[in-house]
C-alpha distance (Angstrom), angle and dihedral (degrees) to the residues before:
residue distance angle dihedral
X1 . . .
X2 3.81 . .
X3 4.13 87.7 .
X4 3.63 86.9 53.3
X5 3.61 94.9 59.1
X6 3.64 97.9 43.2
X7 3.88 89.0 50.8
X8 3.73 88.2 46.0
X9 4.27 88.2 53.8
X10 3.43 90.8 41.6
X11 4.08 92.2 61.5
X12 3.31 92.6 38.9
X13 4.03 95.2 63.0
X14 3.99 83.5 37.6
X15 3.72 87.6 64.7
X16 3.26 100.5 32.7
X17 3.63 91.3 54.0
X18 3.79 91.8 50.6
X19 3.75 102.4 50.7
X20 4.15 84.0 50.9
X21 3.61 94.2 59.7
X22 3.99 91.8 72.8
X23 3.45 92.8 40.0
X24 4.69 92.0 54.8
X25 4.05 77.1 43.4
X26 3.60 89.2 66.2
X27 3.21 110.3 37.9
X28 3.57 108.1 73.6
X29 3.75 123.7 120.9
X30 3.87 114.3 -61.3
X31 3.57 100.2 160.5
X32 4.18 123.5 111.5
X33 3.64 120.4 -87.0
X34 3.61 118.1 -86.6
X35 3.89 89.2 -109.3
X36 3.96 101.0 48.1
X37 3.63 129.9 119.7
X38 3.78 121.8 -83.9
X39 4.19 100.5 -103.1
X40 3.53 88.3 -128.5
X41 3.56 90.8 66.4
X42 3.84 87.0 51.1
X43 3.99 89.4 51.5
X44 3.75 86.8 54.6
X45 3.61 96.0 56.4
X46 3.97 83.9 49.0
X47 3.67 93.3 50.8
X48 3.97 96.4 48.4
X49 4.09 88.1 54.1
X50 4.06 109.8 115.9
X51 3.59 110.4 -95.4
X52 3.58 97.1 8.7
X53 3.69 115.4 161.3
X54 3.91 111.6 167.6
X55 3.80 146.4 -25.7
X56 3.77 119.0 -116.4
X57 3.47 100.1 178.8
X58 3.70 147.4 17.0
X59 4.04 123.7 -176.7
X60 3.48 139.5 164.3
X61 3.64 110.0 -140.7
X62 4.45 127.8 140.5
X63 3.64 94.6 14.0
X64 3.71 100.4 -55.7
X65 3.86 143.7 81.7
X66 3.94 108.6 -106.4
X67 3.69 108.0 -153.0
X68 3.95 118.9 -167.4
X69 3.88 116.8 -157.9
X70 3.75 144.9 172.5
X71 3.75 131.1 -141.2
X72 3.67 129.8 -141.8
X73 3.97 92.5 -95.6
X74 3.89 85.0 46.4
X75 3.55 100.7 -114.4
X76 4.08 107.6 150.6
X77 3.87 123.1 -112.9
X78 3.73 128.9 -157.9
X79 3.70 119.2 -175.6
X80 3.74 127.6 176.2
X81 3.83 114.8 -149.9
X82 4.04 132.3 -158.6
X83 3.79 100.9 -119.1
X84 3.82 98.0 -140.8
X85 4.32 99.5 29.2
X86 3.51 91.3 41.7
X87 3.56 93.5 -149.6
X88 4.30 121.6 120.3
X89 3.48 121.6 -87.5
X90 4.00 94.4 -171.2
X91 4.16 140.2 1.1
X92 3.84 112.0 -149.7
């Protein structure tokens, strides 16, 4: 009975360690850099575009802030901007 239990604790911290790997894989920083531009300064370059009508969606994701916009004749906007220039790094 006693081997039982220890084989039963012993699979327990083998899964347990293997469903935390993915989770310590994620979690690493994902934040801006210390010196980037405040993201409502970003927003206002989105909302001073021509025919700019509203944002659906802002993300940070590869190093940048990924802003999603509509224009008046609701055709859909994605921008990527540089975090600390604040200048865009690609129109979709």
């Amino acid at each position: 009975m006693r081997d039982n239990m220890l084989r039963i604790a012993a699979a327990a911290m083998l899964a347990s360690a293997c469903l935390c790997g993915p989770v310590l894989a994620q979690s690493k920083d994902r934040s801006p850099p210390p010196n980037s531009r405040k993201l409502s300064e970003i927003i206002s370059k989105v909302e001073q575009r021509p025919d700019f009508r509203y944002i659906s969606e802002i993300e940070w994701d590869d190093g940048g802030y990924e802003v999603t916009y509509y224009t008046n004749d609701n055709a859909k906007v994605e921008i990527k901007f540089d975090p600390v220039s604040g200048e865009t790094r690609s129109l979709q």
